[in-house]
C-alpha positions as CSV (number, residue, x, y, z in Angstrom):
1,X,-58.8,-37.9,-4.6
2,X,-60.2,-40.3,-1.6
3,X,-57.4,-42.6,-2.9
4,X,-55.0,-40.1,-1.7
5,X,-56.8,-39.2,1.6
6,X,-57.3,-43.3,2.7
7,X,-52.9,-43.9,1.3
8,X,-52.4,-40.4,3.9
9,X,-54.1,-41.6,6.7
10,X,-53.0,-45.2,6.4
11,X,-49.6,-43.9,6.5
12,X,-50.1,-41.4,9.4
13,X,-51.9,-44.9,11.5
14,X,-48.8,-47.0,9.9
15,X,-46.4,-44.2,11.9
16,X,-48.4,-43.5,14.9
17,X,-48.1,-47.4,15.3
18,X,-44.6,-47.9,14.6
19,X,-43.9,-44.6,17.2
20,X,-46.0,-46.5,19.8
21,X,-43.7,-49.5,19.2
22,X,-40.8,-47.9,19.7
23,X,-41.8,-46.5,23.1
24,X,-44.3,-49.3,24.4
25,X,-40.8,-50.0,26.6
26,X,-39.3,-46.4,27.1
27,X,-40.1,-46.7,31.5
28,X,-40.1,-50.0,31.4
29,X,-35.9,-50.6,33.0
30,X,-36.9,-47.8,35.1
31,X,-39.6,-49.4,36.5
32,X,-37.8,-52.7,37.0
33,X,-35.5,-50.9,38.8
34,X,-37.5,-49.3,41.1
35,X,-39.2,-53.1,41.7
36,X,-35.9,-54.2,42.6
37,X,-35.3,-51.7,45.1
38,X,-33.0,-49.8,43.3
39,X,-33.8,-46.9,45.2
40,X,-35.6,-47.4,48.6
41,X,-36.5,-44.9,51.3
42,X,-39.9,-42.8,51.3
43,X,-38.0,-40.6,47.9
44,X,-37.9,-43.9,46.5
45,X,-41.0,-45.2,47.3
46,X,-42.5,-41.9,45.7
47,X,-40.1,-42.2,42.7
48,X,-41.4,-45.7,42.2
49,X,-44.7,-44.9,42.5
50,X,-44.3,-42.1,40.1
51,X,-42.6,-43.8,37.7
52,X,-45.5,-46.8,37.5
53,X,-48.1,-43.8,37.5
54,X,-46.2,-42.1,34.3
55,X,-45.8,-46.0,32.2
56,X,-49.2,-46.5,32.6
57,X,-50.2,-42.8,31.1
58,X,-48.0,-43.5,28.3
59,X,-48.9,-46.5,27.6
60,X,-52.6,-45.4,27.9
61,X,-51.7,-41.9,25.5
62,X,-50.0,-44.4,22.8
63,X,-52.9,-47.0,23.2
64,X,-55.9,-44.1,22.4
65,X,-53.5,-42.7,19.6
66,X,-53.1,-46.0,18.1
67,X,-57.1,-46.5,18.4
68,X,-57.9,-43.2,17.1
69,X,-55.7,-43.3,13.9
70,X,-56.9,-46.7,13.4
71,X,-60.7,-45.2,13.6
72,X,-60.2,-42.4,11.6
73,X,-58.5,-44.4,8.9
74,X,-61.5,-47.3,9.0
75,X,-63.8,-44.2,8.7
76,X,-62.1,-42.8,5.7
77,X,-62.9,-46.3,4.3
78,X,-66.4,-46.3,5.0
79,X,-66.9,-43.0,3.3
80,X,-65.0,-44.2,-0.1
């Protein structure tokens, strides 16, 4: 049965990886944009500000997620 519990939650760290992959990048032409002065004016000063704030919280959600599936799946080896 902890054969089936360690293949489950290397497949949920194997997904959460793959979905933090996939969307790494997701703000990332925005905020190249926004460094080109795509937008300029105090809106798009705050816009670009906003938008840096918002790809570093998702990269910093999909980073801890990442770590945490990876410690809960190391854990689940330890206690085989």
């Amino acid at each position: 049965m902890a054969d089936l519990d360690r293949d489950a939650m290397r497949a949920v760290a194997e997904r959460i990886q793959r979905l933090s992959d996939e969307h790494w990048w997701a703000l990332d032409p925005s905020c190249r944009l926004m460094e080109n002065d795509a937008w300029v004016g105090p809106t798009g000063t705050r816009f670009d500000a906003q938008v840096h704030a918002d790809q570093r919280e998702l990269r910093d959600s999909l980073a801890q997620a990442v770590h945490s599936a990876n410690q809960k799946l190391a854990a689940t080896r330890d206690a085989s």
